[in-house]
C-alpha positions as semicolon CSV with decimal commas, in nm:
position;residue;x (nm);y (nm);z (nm)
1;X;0,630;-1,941;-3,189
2;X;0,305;-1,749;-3,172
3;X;0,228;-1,550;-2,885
4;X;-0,121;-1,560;-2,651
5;X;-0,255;-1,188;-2,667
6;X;-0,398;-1,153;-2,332
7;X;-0,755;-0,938;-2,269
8;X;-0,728;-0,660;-2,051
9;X;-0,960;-0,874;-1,779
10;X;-0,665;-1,117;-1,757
11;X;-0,391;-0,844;-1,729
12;X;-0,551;-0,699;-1,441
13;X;-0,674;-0,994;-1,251
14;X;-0,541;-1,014;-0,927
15;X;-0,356;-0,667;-0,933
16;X;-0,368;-0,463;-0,644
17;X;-0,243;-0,112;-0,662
18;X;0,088;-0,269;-0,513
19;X;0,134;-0,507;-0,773
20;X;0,328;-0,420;-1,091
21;X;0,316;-0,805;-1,203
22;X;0,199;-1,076;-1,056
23;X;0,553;-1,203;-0,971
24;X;0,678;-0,799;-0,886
25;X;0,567;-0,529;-0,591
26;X;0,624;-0,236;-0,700
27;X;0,728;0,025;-0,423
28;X;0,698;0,379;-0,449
29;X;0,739;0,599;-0,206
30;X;0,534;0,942;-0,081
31;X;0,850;1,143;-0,241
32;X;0,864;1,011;-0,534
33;X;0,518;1,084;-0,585
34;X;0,624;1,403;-0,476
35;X;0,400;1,446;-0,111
36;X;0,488;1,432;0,213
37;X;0,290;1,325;0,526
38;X;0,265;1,574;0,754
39;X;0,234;1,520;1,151
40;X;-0,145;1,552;1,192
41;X;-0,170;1,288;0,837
42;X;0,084;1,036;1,082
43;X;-0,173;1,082;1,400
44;X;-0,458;1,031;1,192
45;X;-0,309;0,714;1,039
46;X;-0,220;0,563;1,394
47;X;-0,549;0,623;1,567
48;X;-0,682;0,478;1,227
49;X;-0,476;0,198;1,245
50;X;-0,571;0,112;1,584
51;X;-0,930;0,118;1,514
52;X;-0,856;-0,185;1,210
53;X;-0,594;-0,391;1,403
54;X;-0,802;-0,576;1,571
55;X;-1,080;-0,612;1,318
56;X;-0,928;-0,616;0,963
57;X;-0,886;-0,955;0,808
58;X;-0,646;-1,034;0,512
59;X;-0,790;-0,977;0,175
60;X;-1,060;-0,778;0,297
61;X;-1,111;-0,417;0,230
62;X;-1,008;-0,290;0,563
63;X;-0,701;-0,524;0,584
64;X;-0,592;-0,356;0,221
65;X;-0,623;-0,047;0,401
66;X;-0,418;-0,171;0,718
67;X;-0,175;-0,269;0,525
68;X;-0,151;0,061;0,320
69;X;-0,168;0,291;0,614
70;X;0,140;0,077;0,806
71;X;0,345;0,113;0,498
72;X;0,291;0,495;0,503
73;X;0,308;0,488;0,900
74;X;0,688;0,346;0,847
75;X;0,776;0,543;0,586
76;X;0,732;0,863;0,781
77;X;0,905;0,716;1,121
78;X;1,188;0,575;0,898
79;X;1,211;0,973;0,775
80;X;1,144;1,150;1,108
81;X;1,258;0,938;1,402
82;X;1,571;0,772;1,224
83;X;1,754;0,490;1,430
């Protein structure tokens, strides 16, 4: 059985910098990666966030960065205001 050797362009098509594989998210967190949001970085990232809700469309730019600034949003609630 012989093997297709794919080019780089079809390895990364579609990728985001949340997918791993096309069929896998990969999740890291802000302490693996060794940072940590600080209180100002959470404020920022709300008023941020509630300039884009309204605006930001899926697949777009904006909505990539909605999505990536409510994943960092919950992170540090999930860490400071635990239920």
């Amino acid at each position: 059985m012989s093997k297709k050797r794919l080019s780089e362009k079809d390895l990364v098509e579609g990728m985001t910098p949340y997918t791993a594989h096309v069929d896998e998210l990969a999740a890291v967190t802000l302490e693996e990666l060794g940072l940590e949001l600080s209180e100002s970085d959470y404020k920022a990232a709300l008023k941020r966030i509630e300039s884009l809700f309204d605006a930001a469309e899926p697949g777009t730019p904006e909505g990539e960065e909605l999505e990536r600034l409510a994943a960092l949003v919950e992170e540090y609630e999930e860490k400071h205001f635990p239920i």
